[in-house]
Structures are given as C-alpha cells and as structure tokens.
C-alpha positions in Angstrom: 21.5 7.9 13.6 19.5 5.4 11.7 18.7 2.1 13.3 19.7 -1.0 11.4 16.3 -2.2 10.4 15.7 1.3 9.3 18.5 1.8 7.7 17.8 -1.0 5.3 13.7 -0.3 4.7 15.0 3.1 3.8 17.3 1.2 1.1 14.4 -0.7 0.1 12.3 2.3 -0.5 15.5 4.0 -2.7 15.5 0.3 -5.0 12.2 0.7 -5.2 11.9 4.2 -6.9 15.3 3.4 -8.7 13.8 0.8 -10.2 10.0 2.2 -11.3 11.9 5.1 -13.1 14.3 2.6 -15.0 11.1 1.1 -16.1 9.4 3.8 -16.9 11.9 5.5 -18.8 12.5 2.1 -20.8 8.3 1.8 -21.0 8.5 5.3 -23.0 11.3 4.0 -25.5 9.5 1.2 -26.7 5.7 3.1 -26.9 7.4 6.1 -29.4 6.2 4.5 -32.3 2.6 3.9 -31.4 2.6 6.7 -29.8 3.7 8.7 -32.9 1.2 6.9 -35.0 -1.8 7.3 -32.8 -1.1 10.7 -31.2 0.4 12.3 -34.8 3.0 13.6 -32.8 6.3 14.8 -34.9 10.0 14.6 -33.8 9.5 17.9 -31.7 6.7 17.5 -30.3 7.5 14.1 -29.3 10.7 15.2 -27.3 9.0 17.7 -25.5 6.8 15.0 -24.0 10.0 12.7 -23.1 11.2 15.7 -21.6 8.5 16.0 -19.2 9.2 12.6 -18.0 13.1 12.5 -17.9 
C-alpha cells in the first residue's frame, strides 16, 4: 500500500496530465481556423488530424 505522501504526489502527477490534455484538446479548438487557412486542410482532412490527438 501507498504511503500518504505518495499517495498524494501520485494525485498530483494524475492533475497534472488531466489537466495538459484539457488544454490541449481546447488549444486544438480554437487553432481550426488558422489551421484550415494556412495548412488548406478541408473538413476531412481536418478531423483526421483531431483524431490523432483525441
């Protein structure tokens, strides 16, 4: 069994990684456009990439 201090570093380490892939994921919505734009991605092509990363 887990100690109490490592019991909660481990907690820290599973905020941690929640948090970066919220971010992430949320990073990605708000860069489609330019992406789009600059990349000349269509619709298809676009979701395969947000696939990769969800």
């Amino acid at each position: 069994m887990l100690t109490s201090p490592s019991r909660w570093v481990l907690c820290g380490f599973l905020l941690a990684g929640t948090t970066i892939n919220y971010l992430d994921r949320q990073t990605l919505s708000l860069l489609a456009p330019m992406m789009r734009e600059e990349l000349n991605l269509n619709n298809e092509k676009l979701g395969l990439l947000f696939s990769f990363f969800y």
